[in-house]
C-alpha positions as CSV (number, residue, x, y, z in Angstrom):
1,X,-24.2,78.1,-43.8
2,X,-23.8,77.7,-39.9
3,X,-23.7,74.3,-38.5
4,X,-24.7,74.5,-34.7
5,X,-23.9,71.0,-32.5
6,X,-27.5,69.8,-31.3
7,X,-27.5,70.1,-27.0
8,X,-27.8,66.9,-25.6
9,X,-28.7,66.4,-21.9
10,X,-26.0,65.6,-19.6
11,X,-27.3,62.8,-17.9
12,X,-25.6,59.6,-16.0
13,X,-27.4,56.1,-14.6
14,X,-29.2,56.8,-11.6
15,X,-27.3,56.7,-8.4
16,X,-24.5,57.9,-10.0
17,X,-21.7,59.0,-7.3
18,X,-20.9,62.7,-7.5
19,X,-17.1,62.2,-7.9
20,X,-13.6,65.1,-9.3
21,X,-13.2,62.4,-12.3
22,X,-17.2,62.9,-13.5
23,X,-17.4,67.0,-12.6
24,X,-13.5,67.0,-14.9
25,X,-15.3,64.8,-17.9
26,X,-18.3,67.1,-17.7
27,X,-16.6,70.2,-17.5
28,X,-14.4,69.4,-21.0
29,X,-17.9,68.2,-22.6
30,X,-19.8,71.9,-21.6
31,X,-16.5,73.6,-23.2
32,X,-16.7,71.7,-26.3
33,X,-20.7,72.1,-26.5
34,X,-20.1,76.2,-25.6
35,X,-17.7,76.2,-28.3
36,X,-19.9,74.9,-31.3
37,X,-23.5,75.9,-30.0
38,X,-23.7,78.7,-27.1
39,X,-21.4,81.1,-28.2
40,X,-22.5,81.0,-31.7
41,X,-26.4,82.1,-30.7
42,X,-24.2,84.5,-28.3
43,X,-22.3,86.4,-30.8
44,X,-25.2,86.2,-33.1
45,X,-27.5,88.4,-30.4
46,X,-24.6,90.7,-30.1
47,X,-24.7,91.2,-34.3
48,X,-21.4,89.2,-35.0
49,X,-22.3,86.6,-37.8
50,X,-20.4,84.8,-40.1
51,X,-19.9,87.3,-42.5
52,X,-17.5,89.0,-40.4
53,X,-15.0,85.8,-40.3
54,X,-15.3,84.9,-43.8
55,X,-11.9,84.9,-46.1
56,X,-10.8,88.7,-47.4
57,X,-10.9,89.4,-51.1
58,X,-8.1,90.6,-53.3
59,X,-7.2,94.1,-52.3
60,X,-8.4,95.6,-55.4
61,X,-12.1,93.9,-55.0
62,X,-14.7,95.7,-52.9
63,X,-15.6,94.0,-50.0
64,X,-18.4,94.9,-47.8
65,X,-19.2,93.0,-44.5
66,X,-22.9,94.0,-43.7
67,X,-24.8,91.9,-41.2
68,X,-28.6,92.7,-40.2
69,X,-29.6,91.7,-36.9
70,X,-32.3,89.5,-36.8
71,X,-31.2,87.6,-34.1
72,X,-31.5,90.5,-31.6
73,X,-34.9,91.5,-33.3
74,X,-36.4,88.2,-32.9
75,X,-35.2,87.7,-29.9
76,X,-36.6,90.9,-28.0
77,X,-39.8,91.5,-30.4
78,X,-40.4,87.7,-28.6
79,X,-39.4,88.4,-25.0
80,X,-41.6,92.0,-25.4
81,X,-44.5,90.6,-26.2
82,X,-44.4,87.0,-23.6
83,X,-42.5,89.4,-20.7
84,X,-43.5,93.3,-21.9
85,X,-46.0,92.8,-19.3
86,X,-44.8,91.0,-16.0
87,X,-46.1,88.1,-14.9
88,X,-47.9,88.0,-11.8
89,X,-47.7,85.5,-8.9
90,X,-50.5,85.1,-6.7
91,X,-51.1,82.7,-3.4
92,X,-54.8,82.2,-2.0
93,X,-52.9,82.3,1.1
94,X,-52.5,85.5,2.3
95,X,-49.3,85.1,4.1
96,X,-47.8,83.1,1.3
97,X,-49.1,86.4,-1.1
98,X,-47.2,88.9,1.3
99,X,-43.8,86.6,1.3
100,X,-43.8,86.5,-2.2
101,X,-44.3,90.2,-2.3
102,X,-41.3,90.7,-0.4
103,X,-39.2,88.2,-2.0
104,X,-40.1,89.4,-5.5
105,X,-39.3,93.5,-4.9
106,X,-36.3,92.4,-3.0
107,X,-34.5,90.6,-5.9
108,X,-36.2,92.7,-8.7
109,X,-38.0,90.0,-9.6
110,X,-39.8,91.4,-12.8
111,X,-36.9,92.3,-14.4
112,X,-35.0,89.4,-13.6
113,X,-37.7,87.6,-15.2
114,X,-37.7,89.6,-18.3
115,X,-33.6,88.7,-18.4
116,X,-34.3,84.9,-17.5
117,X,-36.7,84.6,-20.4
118,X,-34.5,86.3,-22.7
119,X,-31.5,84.1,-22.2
120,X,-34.0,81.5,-22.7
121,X,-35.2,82.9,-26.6
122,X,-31.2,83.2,-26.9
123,X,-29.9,79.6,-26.0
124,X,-33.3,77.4,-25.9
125,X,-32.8,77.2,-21.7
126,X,-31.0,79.3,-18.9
127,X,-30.6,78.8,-14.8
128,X,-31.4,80.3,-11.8
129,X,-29.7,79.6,-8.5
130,X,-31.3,80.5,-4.9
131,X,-28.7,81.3,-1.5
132,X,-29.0,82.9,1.7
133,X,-26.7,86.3,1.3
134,X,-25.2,88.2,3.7
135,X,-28.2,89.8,5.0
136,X,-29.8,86.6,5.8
137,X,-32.6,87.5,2.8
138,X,-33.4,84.4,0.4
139,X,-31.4,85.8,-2.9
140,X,-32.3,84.9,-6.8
141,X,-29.8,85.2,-9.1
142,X,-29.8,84.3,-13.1
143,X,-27.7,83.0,-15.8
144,X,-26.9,81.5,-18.9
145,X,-26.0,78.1,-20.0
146,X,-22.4,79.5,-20.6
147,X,-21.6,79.5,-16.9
148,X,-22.7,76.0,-15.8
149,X,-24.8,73.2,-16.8
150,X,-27.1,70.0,-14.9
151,X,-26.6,66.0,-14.7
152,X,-29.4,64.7,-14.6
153,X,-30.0,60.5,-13.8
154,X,-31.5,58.3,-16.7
155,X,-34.6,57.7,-14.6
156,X,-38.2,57.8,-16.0
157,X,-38.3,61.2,-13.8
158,X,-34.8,62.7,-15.1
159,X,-34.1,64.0,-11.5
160,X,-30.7,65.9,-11.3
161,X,-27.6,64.4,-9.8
162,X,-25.8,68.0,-9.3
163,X,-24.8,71.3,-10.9
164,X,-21.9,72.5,-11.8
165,X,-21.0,76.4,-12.2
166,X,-17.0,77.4,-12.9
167,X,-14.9,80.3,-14.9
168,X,-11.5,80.6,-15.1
169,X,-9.9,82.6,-12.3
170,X,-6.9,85.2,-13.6
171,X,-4.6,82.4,-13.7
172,X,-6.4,80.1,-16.2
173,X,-7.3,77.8,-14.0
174,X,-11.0,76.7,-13.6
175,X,-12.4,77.1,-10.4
176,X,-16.3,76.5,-9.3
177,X,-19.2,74.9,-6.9
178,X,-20.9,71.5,-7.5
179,X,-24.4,71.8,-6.1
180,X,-26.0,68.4,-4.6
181,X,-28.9,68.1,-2.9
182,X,-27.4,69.1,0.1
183,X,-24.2,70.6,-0.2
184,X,-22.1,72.8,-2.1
185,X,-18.4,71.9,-2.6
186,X,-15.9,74.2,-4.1
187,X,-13.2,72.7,-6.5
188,X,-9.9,73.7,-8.8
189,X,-8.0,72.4,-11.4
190,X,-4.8,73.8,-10.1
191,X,-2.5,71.0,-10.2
192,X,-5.2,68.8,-11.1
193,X,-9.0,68.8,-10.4
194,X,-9.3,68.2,-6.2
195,X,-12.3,69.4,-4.7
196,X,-11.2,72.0,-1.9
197,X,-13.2,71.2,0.9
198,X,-16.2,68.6,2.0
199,X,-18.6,70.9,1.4
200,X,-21.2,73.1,3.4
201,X,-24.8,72.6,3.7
202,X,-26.6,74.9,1.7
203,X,-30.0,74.5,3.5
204,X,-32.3,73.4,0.7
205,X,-34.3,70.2,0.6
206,X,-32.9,69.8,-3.1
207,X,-30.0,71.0,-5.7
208,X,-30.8,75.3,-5.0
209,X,-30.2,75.8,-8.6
210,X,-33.3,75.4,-11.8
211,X,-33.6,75.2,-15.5
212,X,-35.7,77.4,-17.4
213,X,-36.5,75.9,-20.8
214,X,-37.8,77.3,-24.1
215,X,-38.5,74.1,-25.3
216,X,-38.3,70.5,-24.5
217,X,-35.8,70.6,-27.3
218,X,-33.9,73.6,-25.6
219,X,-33.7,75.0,-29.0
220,X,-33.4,79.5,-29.3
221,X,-36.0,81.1,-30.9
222,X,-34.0,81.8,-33.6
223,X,-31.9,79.2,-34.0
224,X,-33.7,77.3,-36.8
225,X,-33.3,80.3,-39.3
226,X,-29.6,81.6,-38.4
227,X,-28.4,79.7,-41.9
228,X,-31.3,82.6,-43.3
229,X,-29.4,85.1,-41.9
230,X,-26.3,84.7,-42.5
231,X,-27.5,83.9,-46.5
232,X,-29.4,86.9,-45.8
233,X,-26.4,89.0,-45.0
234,X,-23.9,87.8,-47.6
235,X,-26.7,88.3,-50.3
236,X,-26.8,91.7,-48.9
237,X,-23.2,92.4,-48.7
238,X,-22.4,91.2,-52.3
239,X,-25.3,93.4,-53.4
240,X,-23.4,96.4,-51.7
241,X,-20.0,95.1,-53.4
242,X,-22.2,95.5,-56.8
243,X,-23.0,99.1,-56.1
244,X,-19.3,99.6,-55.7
245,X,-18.3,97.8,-58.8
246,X,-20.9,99.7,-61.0
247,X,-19.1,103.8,-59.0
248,X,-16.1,102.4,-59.9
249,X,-16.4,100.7,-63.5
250,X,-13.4,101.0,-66.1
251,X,-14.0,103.4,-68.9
252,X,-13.1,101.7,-72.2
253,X,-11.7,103.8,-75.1
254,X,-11.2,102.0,-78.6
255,X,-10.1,104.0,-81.6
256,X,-7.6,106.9,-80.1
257,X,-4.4,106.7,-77.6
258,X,-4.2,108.6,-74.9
259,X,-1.3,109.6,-72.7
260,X,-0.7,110.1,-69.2
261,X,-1.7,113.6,-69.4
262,X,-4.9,112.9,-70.9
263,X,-5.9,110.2,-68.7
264,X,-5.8,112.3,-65.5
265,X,-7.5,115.1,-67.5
266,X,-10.2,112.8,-67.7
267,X,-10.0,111.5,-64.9
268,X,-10.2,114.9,-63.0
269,X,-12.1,117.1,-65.2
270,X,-14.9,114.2,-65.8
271,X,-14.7,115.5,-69.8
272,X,-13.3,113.6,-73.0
273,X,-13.2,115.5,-76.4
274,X,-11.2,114.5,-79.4
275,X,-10.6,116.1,-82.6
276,X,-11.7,114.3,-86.1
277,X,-13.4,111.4,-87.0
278,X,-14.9,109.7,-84.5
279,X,-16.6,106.5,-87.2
280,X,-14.2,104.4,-85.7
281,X,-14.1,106.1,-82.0
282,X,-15.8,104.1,-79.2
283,X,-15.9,105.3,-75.1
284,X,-17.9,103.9,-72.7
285,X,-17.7,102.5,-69.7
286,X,-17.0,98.4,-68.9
287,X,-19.8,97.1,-66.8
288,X,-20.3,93.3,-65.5
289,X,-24.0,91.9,-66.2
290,X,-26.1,92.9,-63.6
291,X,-28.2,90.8,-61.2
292,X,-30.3,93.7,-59.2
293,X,-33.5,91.4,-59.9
294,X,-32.6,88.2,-58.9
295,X,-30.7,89.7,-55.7
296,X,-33.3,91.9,-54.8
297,X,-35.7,88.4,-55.0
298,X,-33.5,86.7,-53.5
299,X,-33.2,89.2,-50.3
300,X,-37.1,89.6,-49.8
301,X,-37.8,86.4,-50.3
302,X,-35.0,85.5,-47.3
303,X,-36.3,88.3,-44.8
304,X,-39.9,86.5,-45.8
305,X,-38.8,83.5,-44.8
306,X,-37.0,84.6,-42.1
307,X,-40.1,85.6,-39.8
308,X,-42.3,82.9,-41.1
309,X,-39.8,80.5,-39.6
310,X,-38.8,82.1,-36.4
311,X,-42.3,82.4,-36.0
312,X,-42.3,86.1,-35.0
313,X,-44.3,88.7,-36.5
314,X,-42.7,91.5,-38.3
315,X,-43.9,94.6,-36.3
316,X,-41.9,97.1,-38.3
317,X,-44.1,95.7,-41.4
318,X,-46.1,99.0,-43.0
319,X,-49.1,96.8,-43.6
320,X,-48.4,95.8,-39.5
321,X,-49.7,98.8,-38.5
322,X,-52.6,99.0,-40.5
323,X,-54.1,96.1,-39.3
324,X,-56.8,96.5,-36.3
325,X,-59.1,93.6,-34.3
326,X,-59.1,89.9,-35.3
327,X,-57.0,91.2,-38.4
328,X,-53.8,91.2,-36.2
329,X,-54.9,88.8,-33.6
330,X,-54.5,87.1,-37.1
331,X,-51.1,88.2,-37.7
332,X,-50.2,87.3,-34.6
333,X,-51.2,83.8,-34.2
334,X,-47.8,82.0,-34.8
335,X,-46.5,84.1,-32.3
336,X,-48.8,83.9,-29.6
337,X,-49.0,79.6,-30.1
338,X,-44.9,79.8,-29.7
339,X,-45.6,82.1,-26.6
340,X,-48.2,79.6,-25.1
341,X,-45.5,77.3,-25.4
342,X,-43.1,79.0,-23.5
343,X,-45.2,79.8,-21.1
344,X,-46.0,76.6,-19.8
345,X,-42.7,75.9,-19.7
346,X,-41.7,78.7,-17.7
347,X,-44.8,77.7,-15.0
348,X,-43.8,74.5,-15.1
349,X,-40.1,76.7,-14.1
350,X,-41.9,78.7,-11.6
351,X,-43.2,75.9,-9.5
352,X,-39.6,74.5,-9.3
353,X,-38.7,77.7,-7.9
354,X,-40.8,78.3,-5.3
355,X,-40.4,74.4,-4.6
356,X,-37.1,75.0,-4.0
357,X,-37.4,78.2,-1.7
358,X,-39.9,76.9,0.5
359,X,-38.3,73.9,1.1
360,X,-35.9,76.2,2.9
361,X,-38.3,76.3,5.9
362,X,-36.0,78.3,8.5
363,X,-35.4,80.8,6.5
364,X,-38.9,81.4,5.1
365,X,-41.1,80.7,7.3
366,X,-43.0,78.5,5.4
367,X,-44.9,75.1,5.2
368,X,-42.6,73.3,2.3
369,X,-45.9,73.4,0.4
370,X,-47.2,76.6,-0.1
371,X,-46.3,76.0,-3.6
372,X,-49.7,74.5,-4.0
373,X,-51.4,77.3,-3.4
374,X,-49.4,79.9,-6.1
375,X,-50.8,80.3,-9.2
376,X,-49.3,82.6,-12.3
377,X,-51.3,85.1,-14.3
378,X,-49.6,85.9,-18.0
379,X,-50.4,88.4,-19.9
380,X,-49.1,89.0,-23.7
381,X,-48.3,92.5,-24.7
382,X,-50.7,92.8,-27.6
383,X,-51.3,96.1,-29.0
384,X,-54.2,97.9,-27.2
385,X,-57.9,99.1,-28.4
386,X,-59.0,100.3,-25.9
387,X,-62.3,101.8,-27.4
388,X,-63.0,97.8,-28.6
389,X,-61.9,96.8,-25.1
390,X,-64.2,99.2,-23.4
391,X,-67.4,97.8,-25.7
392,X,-67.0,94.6,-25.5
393,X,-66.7,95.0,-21.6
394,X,-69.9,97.1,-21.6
395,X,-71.5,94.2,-23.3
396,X,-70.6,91.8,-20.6
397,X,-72.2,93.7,-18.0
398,X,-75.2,91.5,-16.4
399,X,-74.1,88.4,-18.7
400,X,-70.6,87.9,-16.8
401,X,-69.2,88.3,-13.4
402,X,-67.9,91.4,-12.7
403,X,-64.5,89.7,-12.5
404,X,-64.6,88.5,-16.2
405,X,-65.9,91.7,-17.3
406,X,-63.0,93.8,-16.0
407,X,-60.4,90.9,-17.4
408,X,-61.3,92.4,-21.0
409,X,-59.6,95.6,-20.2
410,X,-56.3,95.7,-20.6
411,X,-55.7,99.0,-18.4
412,X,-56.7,97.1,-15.6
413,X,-53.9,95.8,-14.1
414,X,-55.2,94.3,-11.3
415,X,-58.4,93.2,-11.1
416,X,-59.2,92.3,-7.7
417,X,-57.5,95.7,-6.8
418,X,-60.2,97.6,-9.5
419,X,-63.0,95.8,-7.9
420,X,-62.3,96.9,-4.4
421,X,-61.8,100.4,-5.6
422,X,-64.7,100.4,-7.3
423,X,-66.9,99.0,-4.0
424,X,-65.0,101.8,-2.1
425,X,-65.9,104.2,-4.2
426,X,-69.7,103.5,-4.5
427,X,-69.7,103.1,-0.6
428,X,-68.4,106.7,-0.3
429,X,-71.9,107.9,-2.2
430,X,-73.8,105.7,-0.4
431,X,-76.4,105.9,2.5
432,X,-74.1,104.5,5.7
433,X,-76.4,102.1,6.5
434,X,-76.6,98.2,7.4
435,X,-80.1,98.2,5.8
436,X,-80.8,97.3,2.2
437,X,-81.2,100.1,0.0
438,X,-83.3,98.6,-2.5
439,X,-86.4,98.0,-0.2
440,X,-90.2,98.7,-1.2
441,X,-91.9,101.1,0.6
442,X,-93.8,98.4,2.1
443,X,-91.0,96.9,3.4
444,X,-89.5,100.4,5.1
445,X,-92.8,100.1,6.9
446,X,-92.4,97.3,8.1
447,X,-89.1,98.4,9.7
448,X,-90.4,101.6,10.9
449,X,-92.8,99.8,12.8
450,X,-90.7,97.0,14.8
């Protein structure tokens, strides 16, 4: 069963100095938390579980080692359906809207999103850092909680004190940046931990570095049910050691002697024949007591469990794909409350980020506020009837805006975009006139005549 340390926030009294001695402490308490917690979910993603580390058997037992990967399953099932579709980030500002344009197709933004959330279902929060690069462009990178972590102050508001981001350099020695709210100063722990310079102004209004969480609990998506899977794939493995047991069974022969001769006659030739009475003649093969039935309960009932915990539907499921309208919208309830979740959380992300990069005036060319006027349209990648979409849409026409009419269609990527089109496009069949086009004849009279 695997025992993973619970994260606790790294957090220190408010006005807490940012000093080698407390970035040294901090540094040994990440390594010891990476150790029991991060790169456990790691290698479980990348399908090495427990299984795999667990004591040989005697040379003459079979031994199978066979993990499934629910880890990775969950993990991107989850992160397709919350990310399969980009989010979208729009500003009632115009300016503000073209900025972010820029900013998001510079760094790639959509699939950096997709990787940010993902290292979020993985270890239950990840980071992103913003810098000017070498081009003078505002850069966004991303990260996992393996790389660095935040000290936060024990204030009603939690604000962060710094963060720290190191590796070990080809000579073992840690090396890094501590991020305050206004600088970033370089350390080592060559000959001891020194900070190697005063630091540099990094141009930001506050640390240029923000947590993503999955949770408030910072807990992976499949964290809760990792003891499942690793039950799941020794139940599986022994079951494969059975199969082995039951090829390779002894043959048992009471009543008659045989020699070496006849034993690899046997053996080879897959015949036995002897001569005379056989009253007191047994052969047949010695076979343990099986338990098919209560492994093969045992191994659906995990898998059941398995997704009914995590919370994530089972879209390889036959019955999955039989299932049409409110039937799956049924089925996938649990998973769409868990991605409701997240997603507020990763608004609540997305303010901080644009918080942070506008505050960054000079190099944006901003107000530090323009934040206020962003707001984030999500979209879950639910499967697509488009035949229900397009009724139900018809339906709405008259009783709805023409805005919450085209909403319902999931084609329709963007739908201020759509309506334009469509005004452009009943324009070009138009009469090009400023007059109304619905007018009684009276009324065209009227205008004839002034």
């Amino acid at each position: 069963m695997s025992k993973i340390q619970n994260y606790v926030k790294f957090m220190e009294p408010k006005g807490t100095a940012v000093t080698i001695d407390l970035i040294s402490e901090y540094i040994n308490k990440h390594q010891e938390l990476a150790k029991s917690r991060y790169e456990i979910l790691k290698n479980a993603y990348l399908n090495d579980y427990k299984i795999y580390n667990m004591k040989k058997k005697e040379p003459w037992k079979p031994d199978n080692r066979i993990s499934v990967n629910f880890a990775k399953y969950i993990t991107d099932t989850m992160n397709g359906f919350f990310m399969g579709i980009p989010v979208k980030t729009i500003s009632s500002d115009e300016k503000v809207n073209e900025y972010i344009k820029t900013l998001e197709s510079y760094n790639n933004q959509e699939d950096q999103n997709s990787e940010l959330s993902k290292i979020c279902d993985i270890y239950g929060h990840g980071y992103e850092i913003y810098y000017i690069d070498d081009f003078g462009k505002m850069a966004i990178s991303f990260f996992s909680p393996l790389e660095g972590f935040m000290i936060y102050d024990d204030d009603i508001n939690s604000s962060a004190i710094c963060f720290v981001r190191y590796y070990k350099d080809s000579d073992e020695n840690i090396v890094g940046d501590v991020y305050t709210n206004d600088h970033k100063i370089s350390f080592t722990s060559e000959g001891g931990y020194r900070f190697l310079d005063e630091g540099s102004i990094h141009g930001f209004s506050t640390i240029p570095v923000n947590e993503f969480l999955e949770n408030e609990e910072r807990q992976g998506i499949f964290e809760n049910v990792l003891p499942m899977i690793d039950a799941y794939n020794k139940a599986l493995s022994e079951k494969a050691n059975d199969v082995d047991y039951f090829a390779d069974a002894y043959i048992k022969v009471l009543g008659a002697e045989l020699d070496e001769k006849g034993i690899k006659h046997i053996r080879s030739n897959r015949v036995i024949n002897f001569e005379g009475d056989s009253s007191d003649l047994t052969v047949e093969f010695m076979q343990k007591p099986s338990g098919d039935t209560t492994q093969e309960n045992l191994i659906n009932r995990l898998e059941r469990l398995i997704y009914q915990i995590s919370m994530v539907a089972n879209i390889s499921d036959e019955n999955f794909g039989t299932s049409s309208g409110i039937a799956l919208k049924y089925k996938l309830l649990a998973m769409s409350n868990l991605a409701k979740t997240k997603e507020r959380k990763f608004i609540a992300g997305m303010n901080r980020r644009y918080n942070i990069i506008f505050s960054n005036v000079s190099v944006t060319g901003l107000p530090k506020d323009a934040e206020l006027t962003l707001s984030y349209e999500f979209h879950f990648n639910y499967p697509a009837n488009l035949e229900s979409e397009a009724t139900i849409a018809g339906q709405l026409s008259g009783i709805t805006s023409k805005e919450t009419q085209l909403k319902v269609l999931s084609i329709v990527d963007n739908v201020d975009d759509e309506i334009k089109k469509m005004e452009e496009e009943n324009d070009s069949i138009s009469y090009n006139t400023d007059y109304p086009t619905n007018r009684t004849l009276e009324e065209t009279d009227e205008l004839l005549a002034e």
